[in-house]
N, C-alpha and C positions, 0 to 999 in steps of 0.2 A: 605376650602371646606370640610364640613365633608360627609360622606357617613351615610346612613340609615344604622339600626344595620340588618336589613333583609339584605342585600346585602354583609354586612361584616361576620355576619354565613355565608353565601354560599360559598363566599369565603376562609374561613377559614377551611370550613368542605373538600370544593375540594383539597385543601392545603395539610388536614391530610390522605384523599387519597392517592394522590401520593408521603406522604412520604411512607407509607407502600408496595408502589407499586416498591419504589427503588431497582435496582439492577437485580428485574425479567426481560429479556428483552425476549420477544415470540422467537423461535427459526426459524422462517419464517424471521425474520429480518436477522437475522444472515450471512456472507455471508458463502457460500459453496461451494465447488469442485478449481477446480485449475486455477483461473483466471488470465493467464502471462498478466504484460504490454506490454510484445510485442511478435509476431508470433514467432514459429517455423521457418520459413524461414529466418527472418530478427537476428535471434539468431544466423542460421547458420553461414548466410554469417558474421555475427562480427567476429565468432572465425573461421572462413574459413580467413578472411584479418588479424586476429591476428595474427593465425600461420602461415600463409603463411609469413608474413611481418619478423618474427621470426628466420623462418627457409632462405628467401632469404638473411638477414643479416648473418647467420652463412657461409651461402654457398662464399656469398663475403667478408667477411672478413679470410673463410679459403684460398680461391684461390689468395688472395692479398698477402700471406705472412703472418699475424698476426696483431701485432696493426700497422695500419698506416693510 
């Protein structure tokens, strides 16, 4: 299957376009400002169950005695 040589300049010429276009990327693409995967609320409550989990481990392993 050959291609006509009009279609294959066009193609070549789009080609050397965007190599020169490489690297610029608009600054609207870009992302911006501080987007968490997950809320404030649900960030809380992690390290509200972390510490807390933390701190009820220290409290019964001090009133136990030590290691047991």
């Amino acid at each position: 299957m050959t291609t006509s040589r009009r279609v294959a300049d066009r193609k070549n010429e789009k080609f050397q376009k965007n190599v020169t276009k490489r690297g610029f990327v608009p600054e609207t693409t870009v992302k911006k400002g501080s987007d968490y995967p997950v809320g404030p609320i649900l960030l809380g409550f992690f390290v509200f169950v972390v510490i807390g989990s933390s701190l009820f481990q220290i409290i019964r392993t001090a009133t136990s005695g030590g290691m047991a």
